[in-house]
LUMTORPA-500353 format. One record per atom (N, C-alpha, C): z negated, y negated, x. Coordinates in pm, whole numbers, plus 32768, in hexadecimal, padded with zeros to 4 digits. Each point is the difference from the previous one (the first is absolute). Example, Ala and Ser with C-alpha at 12.3 -4.5 7.8 and 13.67 -1.06 7.14 Angstrom:
! LUMTORPA-500353
7CF482398527 80007F897FA7 80007F88805A 80487F977FDD 7FFA7F898052 7FB77F937FB3 
END
This chain:
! LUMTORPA-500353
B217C1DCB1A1 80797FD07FC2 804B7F9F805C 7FC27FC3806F 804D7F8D8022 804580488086 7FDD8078801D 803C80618086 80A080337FBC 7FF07FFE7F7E 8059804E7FBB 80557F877FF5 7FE47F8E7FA6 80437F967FDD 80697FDB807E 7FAB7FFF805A 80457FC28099 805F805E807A 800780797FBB 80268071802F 7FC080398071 7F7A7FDB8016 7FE480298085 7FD380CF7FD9 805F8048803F 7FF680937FC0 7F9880358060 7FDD7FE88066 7F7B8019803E 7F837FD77FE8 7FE37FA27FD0 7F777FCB7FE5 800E80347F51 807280387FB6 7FF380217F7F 7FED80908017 801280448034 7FF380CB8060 7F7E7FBC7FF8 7FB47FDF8052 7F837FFB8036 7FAD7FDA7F6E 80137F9F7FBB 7FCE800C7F7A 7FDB80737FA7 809F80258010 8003809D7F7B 7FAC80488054 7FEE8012808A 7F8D807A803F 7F987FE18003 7FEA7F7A7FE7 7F4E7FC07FE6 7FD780267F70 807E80337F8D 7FC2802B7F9F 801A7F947F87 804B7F9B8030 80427FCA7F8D 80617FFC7FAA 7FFB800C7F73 8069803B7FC9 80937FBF7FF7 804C80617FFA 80937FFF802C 801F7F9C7F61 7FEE80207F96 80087FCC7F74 7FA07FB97FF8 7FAD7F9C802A 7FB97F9C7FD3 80497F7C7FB6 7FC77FD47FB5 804E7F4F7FED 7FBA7FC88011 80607F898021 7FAB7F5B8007 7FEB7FB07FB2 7FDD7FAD7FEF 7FCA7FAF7F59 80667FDB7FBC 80758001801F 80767FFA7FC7 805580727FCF 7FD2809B8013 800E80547FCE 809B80248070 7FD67FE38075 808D8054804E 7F93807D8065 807180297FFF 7FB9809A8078 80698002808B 7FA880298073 80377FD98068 80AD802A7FF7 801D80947FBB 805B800A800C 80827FA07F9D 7FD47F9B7FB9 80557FAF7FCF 80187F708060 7F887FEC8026 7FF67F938097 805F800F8062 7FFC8078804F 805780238041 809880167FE1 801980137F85 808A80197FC8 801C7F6D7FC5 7FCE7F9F7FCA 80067F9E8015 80327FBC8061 7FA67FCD8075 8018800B808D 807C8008804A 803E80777FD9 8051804A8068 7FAF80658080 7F9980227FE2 7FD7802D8091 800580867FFB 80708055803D 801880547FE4 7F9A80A87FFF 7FB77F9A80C7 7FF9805F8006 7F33802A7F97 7FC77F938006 7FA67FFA7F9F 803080497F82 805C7FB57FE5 8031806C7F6B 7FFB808D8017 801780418065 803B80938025 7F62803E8037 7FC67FB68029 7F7F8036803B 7FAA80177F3F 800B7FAC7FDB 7FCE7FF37F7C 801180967F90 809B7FE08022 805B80837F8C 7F7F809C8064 8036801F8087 7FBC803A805F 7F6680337FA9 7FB97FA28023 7F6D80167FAD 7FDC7FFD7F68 80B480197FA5 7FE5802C7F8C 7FEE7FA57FA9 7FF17F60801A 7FC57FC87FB9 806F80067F8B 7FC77FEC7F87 805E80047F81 804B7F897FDE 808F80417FC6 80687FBF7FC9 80447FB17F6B 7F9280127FD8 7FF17FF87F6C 80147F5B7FE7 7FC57FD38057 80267F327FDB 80427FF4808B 8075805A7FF9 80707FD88064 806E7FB67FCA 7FFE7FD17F90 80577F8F7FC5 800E7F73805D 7FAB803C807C 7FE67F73803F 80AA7FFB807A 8031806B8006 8093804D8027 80517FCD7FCB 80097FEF7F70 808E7FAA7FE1 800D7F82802B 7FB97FAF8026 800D7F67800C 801D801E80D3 7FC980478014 80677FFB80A6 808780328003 801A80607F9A 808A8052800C 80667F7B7FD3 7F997FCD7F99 80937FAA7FC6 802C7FB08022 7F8B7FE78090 80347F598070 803780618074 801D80668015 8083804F8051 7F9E8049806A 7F6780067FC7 7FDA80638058 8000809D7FCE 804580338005 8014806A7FDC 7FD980788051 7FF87FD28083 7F9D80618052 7F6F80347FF3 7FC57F777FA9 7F8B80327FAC 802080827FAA 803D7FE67FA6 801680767F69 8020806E806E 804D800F8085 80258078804D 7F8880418005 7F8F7FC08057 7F9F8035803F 7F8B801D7F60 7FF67FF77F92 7FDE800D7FB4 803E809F7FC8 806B7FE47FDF 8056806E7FCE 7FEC80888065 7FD67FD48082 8023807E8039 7F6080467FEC 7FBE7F998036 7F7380247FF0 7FDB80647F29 80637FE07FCC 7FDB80307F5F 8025809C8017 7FC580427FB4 802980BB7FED 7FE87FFA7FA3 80207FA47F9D 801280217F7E 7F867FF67F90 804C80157F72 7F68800D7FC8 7F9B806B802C 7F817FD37FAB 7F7C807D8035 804680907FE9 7FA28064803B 802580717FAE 7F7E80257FC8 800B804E7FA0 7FB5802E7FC3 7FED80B37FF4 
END
């Protein structure tokens, strides 16, 4: 969590290939990919979306869009294909 928190997107790659999960939380109930979108770190965020991790407590997105980062919600939005299919 603290590779993610700090944006370092190489030592967080090297994590997810050691086998740690992309959706884990921390005792506070965030997952790397809300850390990073938090943050601003883009490219952590994008390596994250990349390895699938889930979007479901991405509510953590409105509170950067609404301080004018809106390049977050971009790289989010593009990374989405929509609902599941079934």
């Amino acid at each position: 969590m603290l590779a993610v928190a700090n944006g370092h997107a190489d030592a967080t790659r090297a994590l997810l290939a050691a086998g740690e999960p992309a959706d884990g939380a921390d005792a506070h109930g965030y997952t790397p990919l809300m850390l990073a979108a938090r943050a601003g770190h883009l490219a952590t965020l994008e390596l994250l979306l990349d390895e699938r991790a889930s979007t479901v407590r991405m509510a953590a997105l409105a509170r950067p869009w609404l301080h004018g980062q809106q390049q977050l919600l971009r790289v989010r939005l593009k990374a989405w294909d929509g609902p599941p299919h079934s």
